[in-house]
MDTraj code that builds the backbone (N, CA, C; nanometers):
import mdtraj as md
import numpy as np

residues = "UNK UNK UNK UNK UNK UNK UNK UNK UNK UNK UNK UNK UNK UNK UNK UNK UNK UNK UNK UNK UNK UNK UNK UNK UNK UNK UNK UNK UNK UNK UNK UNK UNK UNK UNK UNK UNK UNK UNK UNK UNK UNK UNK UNK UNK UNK UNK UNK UNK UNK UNK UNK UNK UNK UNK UNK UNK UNK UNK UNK UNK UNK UNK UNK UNK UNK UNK UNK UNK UNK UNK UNK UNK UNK UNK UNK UNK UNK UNK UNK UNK UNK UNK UNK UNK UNK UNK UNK UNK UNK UNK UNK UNK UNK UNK UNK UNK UNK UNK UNK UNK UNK UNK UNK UNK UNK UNK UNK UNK UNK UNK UNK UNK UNK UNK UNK UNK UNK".split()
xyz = np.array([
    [11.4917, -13.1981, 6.9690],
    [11.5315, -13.1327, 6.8453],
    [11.6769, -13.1675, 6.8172],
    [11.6737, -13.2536, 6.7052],
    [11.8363, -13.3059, 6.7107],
    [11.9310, -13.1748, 6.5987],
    [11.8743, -13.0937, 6.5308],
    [11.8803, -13.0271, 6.4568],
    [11.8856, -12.8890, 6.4516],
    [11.9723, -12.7756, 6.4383],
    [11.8683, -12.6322, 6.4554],
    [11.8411, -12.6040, 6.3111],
    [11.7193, -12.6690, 6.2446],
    [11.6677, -12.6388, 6.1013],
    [11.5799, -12.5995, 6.0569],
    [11.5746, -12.5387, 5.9456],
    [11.4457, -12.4436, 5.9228],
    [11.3757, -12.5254, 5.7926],
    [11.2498, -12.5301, 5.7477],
    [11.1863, -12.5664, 5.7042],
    [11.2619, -12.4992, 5.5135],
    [11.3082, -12.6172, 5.4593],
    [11.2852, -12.5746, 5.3353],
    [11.2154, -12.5909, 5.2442],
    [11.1642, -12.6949, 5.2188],
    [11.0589, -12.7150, 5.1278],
    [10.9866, -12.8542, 5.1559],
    [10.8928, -12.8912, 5.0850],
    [10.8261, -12.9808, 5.1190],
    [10.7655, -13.1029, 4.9781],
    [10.8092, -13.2145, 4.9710],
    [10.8052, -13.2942, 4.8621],
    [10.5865, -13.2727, 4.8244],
    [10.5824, -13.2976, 4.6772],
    [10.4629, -13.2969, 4.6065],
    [10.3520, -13.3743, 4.7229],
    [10.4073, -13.4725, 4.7238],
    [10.3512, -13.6078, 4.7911],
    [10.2895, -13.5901, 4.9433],
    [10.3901, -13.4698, 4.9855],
    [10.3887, -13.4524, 5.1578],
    [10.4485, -13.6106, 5.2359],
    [10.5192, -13.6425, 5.1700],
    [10.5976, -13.7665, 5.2504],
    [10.7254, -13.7246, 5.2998],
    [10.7958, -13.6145, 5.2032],
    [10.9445, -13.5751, 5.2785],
    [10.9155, -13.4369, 5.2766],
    [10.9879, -13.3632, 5.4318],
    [11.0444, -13.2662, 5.4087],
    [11.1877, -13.2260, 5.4292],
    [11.2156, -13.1052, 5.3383],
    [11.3712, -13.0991, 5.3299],
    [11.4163, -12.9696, 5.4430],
    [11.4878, -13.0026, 5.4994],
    [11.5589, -12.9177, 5.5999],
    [11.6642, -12.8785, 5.5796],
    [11.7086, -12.7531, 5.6187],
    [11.8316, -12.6724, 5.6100],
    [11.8717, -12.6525, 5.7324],
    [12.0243, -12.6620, 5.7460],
    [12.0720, -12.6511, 5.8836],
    [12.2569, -12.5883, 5.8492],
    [12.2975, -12.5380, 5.9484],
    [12.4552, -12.5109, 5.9143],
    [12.4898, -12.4384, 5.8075],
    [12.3753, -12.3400, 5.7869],
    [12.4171, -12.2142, 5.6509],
    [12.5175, -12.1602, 5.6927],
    [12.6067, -12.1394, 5.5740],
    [12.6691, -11.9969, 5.5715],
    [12.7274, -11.9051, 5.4631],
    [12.7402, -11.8150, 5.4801],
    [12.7095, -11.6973, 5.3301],
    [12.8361, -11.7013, 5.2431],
    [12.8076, -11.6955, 5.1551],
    [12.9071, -11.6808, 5.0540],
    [12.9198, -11.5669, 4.9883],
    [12.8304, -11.4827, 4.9384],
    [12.8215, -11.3686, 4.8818],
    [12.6991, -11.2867, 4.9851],
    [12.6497, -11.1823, 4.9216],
    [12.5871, -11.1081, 4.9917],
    [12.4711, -11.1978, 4.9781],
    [12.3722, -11.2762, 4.8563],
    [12.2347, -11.3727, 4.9227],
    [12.2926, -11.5403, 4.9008],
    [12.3869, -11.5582, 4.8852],
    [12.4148, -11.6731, 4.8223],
    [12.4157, -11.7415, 4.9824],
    [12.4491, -11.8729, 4.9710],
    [12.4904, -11.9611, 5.0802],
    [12.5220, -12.1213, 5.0941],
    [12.5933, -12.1452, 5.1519],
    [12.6125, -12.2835, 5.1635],
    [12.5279, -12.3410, 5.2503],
    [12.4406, -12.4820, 5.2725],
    [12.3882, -12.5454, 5.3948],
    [12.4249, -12.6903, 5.3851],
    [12.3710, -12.7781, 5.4969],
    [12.3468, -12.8924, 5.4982],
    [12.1907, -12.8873, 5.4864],
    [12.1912, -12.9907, 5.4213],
    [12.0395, -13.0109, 5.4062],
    [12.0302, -13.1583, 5.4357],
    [11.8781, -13.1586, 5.5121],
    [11.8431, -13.3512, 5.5701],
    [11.7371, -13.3509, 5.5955],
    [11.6994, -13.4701, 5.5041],
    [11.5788, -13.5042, 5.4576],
    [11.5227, -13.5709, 5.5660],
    [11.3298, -13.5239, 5.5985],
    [11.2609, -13.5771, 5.7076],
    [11.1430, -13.6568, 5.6447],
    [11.1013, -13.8057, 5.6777],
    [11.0357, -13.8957, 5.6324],
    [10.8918, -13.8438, 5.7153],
    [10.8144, -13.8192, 5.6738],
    [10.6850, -13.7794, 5.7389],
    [10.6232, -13.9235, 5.8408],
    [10.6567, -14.0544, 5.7069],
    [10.5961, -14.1035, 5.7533],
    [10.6501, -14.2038, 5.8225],
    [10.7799, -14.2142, 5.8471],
    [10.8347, -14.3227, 5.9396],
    [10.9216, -14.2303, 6.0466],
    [10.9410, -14.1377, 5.9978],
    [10.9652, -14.0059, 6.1080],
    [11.1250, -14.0285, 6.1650],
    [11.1922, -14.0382, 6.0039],
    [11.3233, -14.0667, 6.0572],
    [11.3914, -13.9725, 5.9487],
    [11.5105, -13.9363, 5.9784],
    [11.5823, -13.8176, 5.9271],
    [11.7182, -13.9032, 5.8286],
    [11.7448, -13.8381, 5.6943],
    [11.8722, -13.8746, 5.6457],
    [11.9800, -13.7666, 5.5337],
    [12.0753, -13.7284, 5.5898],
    [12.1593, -13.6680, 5.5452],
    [12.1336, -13.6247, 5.3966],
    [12.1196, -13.5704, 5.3404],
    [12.1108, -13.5561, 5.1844],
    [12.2347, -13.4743, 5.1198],
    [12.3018, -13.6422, 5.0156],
    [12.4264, -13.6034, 4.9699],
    [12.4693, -13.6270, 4.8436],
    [12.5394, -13.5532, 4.7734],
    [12.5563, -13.6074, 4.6445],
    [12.5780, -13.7253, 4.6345],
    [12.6660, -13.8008, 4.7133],
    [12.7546, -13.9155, 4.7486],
    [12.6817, -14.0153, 4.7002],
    [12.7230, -14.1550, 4.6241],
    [12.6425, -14.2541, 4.6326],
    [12.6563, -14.3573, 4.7819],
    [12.7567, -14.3126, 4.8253],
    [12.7514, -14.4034, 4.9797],
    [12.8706, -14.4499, 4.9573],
    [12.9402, -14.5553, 5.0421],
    [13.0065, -14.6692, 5.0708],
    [12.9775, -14.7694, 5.1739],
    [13.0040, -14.8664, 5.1846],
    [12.9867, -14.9741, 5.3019],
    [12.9869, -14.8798, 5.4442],
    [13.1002, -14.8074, 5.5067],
    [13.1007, -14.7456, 5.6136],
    [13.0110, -14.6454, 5.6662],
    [13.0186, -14.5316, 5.4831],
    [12.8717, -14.4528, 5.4994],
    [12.8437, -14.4798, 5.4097],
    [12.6504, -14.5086, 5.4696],
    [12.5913, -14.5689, 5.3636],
    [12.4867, -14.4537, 5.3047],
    [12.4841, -14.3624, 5.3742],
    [12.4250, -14.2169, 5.3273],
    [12.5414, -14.1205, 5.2711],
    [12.6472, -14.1127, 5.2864],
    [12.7956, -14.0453, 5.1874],
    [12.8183, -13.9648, 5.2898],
    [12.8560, -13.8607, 5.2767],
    [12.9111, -13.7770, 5.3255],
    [12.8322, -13.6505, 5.3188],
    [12.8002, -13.6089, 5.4463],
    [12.7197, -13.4488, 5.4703],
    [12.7919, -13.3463, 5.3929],
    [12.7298, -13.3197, 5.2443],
    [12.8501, -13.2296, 5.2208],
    [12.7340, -13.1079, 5.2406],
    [12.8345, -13.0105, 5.1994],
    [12.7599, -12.8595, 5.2218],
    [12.6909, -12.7723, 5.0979],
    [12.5983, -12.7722, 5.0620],
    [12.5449, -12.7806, 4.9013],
    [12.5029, -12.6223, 4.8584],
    [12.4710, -12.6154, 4.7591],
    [12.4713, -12.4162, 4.7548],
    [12.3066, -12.4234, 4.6900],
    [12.2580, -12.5448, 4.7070],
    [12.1060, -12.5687, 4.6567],
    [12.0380, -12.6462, 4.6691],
    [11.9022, -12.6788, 4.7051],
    [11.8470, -12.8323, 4.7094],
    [11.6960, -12.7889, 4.6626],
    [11.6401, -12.8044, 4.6123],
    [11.5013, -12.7849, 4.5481],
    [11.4285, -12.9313, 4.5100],
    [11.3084, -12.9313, 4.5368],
    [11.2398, -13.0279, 4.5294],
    [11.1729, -13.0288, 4.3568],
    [11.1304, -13.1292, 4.2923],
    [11.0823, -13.1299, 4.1444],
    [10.9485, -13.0365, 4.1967],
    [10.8558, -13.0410, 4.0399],
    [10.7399, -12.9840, 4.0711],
    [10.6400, -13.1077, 4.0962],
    [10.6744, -13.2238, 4.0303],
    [10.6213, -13.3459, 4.0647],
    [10.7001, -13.4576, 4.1625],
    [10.5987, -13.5371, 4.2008],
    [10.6990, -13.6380, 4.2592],
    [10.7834, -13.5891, 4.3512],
    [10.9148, -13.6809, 4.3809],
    [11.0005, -13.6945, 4.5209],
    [11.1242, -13.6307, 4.4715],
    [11.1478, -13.6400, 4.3493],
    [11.2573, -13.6147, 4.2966],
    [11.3571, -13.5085, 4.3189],
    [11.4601, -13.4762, 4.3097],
    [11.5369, -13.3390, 4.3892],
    [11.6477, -13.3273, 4.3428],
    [11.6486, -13.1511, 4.2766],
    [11.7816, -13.0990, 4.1772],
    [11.8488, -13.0893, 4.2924],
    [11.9912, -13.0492, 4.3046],
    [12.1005, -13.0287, 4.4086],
    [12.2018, -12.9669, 4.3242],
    [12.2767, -12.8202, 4.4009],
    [12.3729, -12.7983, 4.3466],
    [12.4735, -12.7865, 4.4124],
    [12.6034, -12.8816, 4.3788],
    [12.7426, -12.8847, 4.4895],
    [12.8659, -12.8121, 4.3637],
    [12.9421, -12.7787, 4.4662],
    [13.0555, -12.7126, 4.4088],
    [13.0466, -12.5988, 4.2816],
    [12.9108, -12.5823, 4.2532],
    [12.8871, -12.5148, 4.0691],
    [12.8251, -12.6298, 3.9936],
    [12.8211, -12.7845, 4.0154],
    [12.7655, -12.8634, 3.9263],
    [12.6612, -12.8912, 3.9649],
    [12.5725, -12.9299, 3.8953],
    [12.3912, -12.9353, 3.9101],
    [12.3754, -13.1175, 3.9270],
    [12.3080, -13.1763, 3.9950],
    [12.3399, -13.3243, 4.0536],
    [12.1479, -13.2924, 4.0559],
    [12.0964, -13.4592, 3.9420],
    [11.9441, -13.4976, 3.9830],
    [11.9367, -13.6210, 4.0679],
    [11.8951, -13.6168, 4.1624],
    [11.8379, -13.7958, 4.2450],
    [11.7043, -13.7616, 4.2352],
    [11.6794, -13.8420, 4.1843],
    [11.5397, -13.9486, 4.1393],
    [11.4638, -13.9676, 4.2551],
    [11.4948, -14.0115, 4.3221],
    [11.4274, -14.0633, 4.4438],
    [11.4959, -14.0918, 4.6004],
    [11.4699, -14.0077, 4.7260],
    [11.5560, -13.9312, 4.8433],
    [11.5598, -14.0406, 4.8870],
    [11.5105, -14.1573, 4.8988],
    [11.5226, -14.2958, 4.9812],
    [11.6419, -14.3746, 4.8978],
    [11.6874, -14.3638, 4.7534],
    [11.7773, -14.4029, 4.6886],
    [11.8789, -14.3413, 4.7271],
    [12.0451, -14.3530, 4.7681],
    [12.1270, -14.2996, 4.7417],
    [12.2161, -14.2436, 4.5840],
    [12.1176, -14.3180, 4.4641],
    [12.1554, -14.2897, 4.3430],
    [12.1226, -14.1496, 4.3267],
    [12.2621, -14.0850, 4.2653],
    [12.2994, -13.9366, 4.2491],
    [12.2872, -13.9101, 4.0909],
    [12.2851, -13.8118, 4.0028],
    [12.2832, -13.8268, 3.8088],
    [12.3806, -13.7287, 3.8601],
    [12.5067, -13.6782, 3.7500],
    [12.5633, -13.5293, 3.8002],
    [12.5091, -13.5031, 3.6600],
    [12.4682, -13.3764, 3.6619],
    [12.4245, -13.3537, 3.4957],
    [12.4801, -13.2966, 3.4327],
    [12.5945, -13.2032, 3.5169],
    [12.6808, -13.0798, 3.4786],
    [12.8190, -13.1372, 3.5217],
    [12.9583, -13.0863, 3.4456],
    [13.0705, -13.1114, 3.5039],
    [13.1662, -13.0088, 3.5041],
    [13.1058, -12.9075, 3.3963],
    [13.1814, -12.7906, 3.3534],
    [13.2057, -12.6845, 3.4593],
    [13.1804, -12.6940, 3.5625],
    [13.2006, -12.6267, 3.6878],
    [13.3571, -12.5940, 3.7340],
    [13.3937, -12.4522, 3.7243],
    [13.5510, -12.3823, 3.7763],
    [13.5133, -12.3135, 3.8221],
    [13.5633, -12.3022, 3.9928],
    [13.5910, -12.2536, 4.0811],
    [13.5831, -12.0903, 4.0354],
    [13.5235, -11.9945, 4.0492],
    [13.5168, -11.8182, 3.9914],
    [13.5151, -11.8236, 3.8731],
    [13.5085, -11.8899, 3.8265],
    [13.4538, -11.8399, 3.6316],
    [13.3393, -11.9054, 3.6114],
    [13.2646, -12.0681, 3.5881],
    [13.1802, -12.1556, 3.5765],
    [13.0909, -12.1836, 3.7031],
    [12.9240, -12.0992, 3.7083],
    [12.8868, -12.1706, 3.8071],
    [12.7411, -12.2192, 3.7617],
    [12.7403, -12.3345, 3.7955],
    [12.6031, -12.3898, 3.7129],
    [12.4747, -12.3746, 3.8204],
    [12.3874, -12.3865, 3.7553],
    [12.2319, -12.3757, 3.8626],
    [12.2160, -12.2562, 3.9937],
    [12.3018, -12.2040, 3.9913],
    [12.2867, -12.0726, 4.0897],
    [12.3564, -11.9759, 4.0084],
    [12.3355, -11.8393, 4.0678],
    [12.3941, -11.7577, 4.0014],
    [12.5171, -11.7101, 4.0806],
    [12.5868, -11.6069, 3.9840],
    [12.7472, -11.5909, 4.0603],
    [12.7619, -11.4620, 4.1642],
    [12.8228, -11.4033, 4.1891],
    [12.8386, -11.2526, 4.3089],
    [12.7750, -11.1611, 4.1752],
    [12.8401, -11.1448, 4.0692],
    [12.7878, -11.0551, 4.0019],
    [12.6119, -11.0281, 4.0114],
    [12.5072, -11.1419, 3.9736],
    [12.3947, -11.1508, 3.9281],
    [12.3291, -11.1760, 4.0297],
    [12.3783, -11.1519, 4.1651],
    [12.2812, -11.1695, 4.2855],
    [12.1905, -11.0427, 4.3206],
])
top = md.Topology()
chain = top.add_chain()
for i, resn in enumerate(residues, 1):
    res = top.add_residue(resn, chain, resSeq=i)
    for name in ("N", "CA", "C"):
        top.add_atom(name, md.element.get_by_symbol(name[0]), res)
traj = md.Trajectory(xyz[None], top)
């Protein structure tokens, strides 16, 4: 077990599942995790990050996300970092969309809700 992660959801397809690992709370239900994606079928694990990569890392950087939800179709997967809402298309791509930018720190939080509305 390279991981201590709990089962978060599971792609349409049953080819990936998404794992949560390294929560921690932000408000009373809110939370931060890492989340890393498991290939069913080649049975290999990869970081899931906004990041588009670089030469050194070619998966980006483990960041710590406040959301990861799978589409209702397909592989596809919303993500929410910092307050901004981020679509990737496809978990084997490192291509990230950010869809939102309007995100400030205690006033603006996109795709989750704030301390108030929990």
């Amino acid at each position: 077990r390279q991981l201590d992660a709990k089962l978060s959801g599971i792609s349409t397809n049953l080819q990936f599942a998404l794992l949560v690992h390294d929560v921690r709370p932000v408000h009373r239900h809110s939370t931060t995790a890492k989340y890393t994606l498991y290939n069913t079928e080649t049975r290999s694990i990869k970081p899931l990050s906004v990041d588009s990569g670089s030469p050194d890392r070619p998966d980006g950087d483990h960041k710590r996300l406040q959301l990861a939800k799978w589409s209702p179709t397909g592989n596809s997967l919303v993500l929410v970092y910092q307050g901004d809402i981020y679509y990737k298309p496809d978990p084997t791509n490192n291509l990230t969309h950010r869809l939102t930018k309007s995100a400030v720190p205690g006033v603006i939080t996109n795709g989750v809700p704030d301390w108030l509305y929990e």
